[in-house]
C-alpha positions as CSV (number, residue, x, y, z in Angstrom):
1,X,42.0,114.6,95.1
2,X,40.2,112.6,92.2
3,X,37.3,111.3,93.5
4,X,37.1,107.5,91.7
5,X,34.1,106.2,88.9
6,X,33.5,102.7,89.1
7,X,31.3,101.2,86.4
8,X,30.0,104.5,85.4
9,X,29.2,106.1,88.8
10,X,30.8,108.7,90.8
11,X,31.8,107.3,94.3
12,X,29.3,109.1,96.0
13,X,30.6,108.2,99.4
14,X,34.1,109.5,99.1
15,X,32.5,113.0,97.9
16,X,30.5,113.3,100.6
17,X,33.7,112.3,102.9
18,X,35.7,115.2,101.3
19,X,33.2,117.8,101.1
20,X,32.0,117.1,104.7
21,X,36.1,117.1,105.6
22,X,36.0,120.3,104.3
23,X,33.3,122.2,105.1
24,X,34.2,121.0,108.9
25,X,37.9,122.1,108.6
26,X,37.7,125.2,106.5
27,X,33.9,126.9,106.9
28,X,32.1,125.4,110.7
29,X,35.7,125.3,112.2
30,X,37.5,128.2,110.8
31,X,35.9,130.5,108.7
32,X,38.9,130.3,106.2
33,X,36.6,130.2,103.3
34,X,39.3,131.0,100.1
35,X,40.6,127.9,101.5
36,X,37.1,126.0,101.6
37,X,37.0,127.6,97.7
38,X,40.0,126.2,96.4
39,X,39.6,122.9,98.2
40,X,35.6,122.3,96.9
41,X,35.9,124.0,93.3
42,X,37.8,120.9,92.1
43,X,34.7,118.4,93.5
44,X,32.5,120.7,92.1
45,X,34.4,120.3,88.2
46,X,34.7,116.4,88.6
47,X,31.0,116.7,89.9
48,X,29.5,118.6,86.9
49,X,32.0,117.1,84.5
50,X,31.0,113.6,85.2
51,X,27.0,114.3,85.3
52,X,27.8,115.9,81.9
53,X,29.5,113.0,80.6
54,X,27.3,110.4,81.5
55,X,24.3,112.4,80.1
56,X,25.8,112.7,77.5
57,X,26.8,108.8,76.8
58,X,22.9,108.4,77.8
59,X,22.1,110.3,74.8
60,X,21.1,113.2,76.3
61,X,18.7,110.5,78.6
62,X,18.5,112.0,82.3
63,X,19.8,109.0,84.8
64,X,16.5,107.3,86.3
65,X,15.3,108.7,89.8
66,X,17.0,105.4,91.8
67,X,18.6,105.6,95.3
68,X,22.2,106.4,93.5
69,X,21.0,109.6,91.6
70,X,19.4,110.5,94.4
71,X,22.0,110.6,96.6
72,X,24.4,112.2,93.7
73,X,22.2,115.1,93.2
74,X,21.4,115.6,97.3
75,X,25.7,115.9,97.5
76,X,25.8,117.8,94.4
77,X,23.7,120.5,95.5
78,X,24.8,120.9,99.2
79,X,28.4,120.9,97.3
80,X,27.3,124.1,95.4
81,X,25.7,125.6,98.4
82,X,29.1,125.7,100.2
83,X,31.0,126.6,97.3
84,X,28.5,129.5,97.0
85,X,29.3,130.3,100.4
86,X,33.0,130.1,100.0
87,X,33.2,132.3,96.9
88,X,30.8,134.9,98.8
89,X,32.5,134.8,101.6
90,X,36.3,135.2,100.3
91,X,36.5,138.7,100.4
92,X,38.7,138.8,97.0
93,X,36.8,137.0,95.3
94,X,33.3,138.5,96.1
95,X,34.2,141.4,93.5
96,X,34.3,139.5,90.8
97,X,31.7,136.6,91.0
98,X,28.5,137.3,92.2
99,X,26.7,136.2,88.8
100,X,28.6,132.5,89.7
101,X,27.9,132.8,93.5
102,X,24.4,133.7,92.3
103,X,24.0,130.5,89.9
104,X,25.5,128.1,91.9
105,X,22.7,129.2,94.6
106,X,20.1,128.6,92.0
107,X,21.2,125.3,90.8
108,X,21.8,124.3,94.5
109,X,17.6,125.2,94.8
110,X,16.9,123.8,91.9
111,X,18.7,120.2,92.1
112,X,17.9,119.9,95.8
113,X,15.8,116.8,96.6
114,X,13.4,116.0,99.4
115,X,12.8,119.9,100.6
116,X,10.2,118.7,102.5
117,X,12.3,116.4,105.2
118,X,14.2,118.7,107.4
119,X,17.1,119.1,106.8
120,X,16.4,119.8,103.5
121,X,14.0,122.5,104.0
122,X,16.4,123.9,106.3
123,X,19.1,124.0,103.7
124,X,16.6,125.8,100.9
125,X,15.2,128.6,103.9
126,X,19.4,129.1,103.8
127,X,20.1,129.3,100.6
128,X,17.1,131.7,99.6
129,X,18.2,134.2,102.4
130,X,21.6,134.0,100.8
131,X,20.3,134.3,97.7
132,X,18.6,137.2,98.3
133,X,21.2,138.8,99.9
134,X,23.5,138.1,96.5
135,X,20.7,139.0,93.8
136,X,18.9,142.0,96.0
137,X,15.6,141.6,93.9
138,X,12.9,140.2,96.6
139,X,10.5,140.0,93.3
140,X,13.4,137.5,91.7
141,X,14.1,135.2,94.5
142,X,10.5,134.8,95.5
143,X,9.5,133.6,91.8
144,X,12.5,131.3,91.9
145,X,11.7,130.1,95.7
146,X,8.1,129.4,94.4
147,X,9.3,127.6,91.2
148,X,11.8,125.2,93.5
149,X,8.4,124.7,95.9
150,X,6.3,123.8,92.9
151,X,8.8,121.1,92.0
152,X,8.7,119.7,95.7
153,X,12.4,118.2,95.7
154,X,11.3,115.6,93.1
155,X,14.6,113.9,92.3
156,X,13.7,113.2,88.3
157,X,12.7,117.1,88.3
158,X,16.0,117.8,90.2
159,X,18.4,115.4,87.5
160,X,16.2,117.7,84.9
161,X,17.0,121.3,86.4
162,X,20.8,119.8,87.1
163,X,20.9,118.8,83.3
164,X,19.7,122.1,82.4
165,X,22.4,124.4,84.4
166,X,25.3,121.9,83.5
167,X,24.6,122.3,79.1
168,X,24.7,126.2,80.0
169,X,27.6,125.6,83.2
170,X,29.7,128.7,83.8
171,X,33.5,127.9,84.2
172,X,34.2,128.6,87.9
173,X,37.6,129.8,89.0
């Protein structure tokens, strides 16, 4: 399912709708996570591939930190978490992408806004255990959970780190 763009934004709403349809019917209801995987890798390409589009129009100029960015990069980065999770999960595909499950944790961290409210913050403590369990270098993961810390969730800083990962974005299966 295409999610729609109207006047140059993503419809935020109908992401969330799908991804939380999804994560409800495939990973908190059934643990059928190759199905989760194969039902949020296509939001995660229109996801990227729109951010990288309209960077791109902008010149290379990262959106300003308003309530719509905001809430794109929150969705965005809960949308890599549980596509991390899927593709971790999914026995078959654990073998061959743990460098992908590994980066879509770190850009999930990175482009995470608000760590300090709760829910949040509960999100980061889970995707640093996970992370750790994927990269097995404590050292590693506690530079990188100190580096998302320092950066508090502050959405520009988030738009910035998302920017970053999407120029160097690994193609996703």
């Amino acid at each position: 399912m295409e999610i729609q763009v109207i006047r140059d934004h993503l419809d935020i709403v109908k992401l969330q709708e799908k991804m939380n349809t999804i994560v409800f019917d495939y990973l908190d209801t059934s643990n059928n996570y190759p199905k989760a995987m194969r039902e949020l890798n296509p939001l995660y390409k229109q996801a990227t591939t729109f951010y990288k589009d309209y960077v791109e129009k902008q010149a290379g100029e990262l959106p300003s930190a308003n309530t719509y960015w905001h809430l794109f990069i929150d969705c965005y980065a809960k949308l890599c978490y549980f596509l991390a999770i899927s593709m971790y999960y999914s026995s078959n595909a654990l073998q061959k992408t743990p460098e992908q499950v590994e980066q879509l944790l770190k850009v999930a961290a990175y482009s995470l806004p608000n760590i300090d409210q709760e829910e949040n913050d509960q999100l980061v403590t889970t995707i640093f255990a996970l992370l750790k369990e994927v990269m097995e270098d404590e050292e590693k993961v506690a530079t990188i959970r100190h580096e998302v810390l320092a950066q508090k969730g502050d959405t520009k800083q988030c738009l910035l780190q998302l920017k970053v990962f999407v120029d160097h974005e690994l193609t996703f299966a």
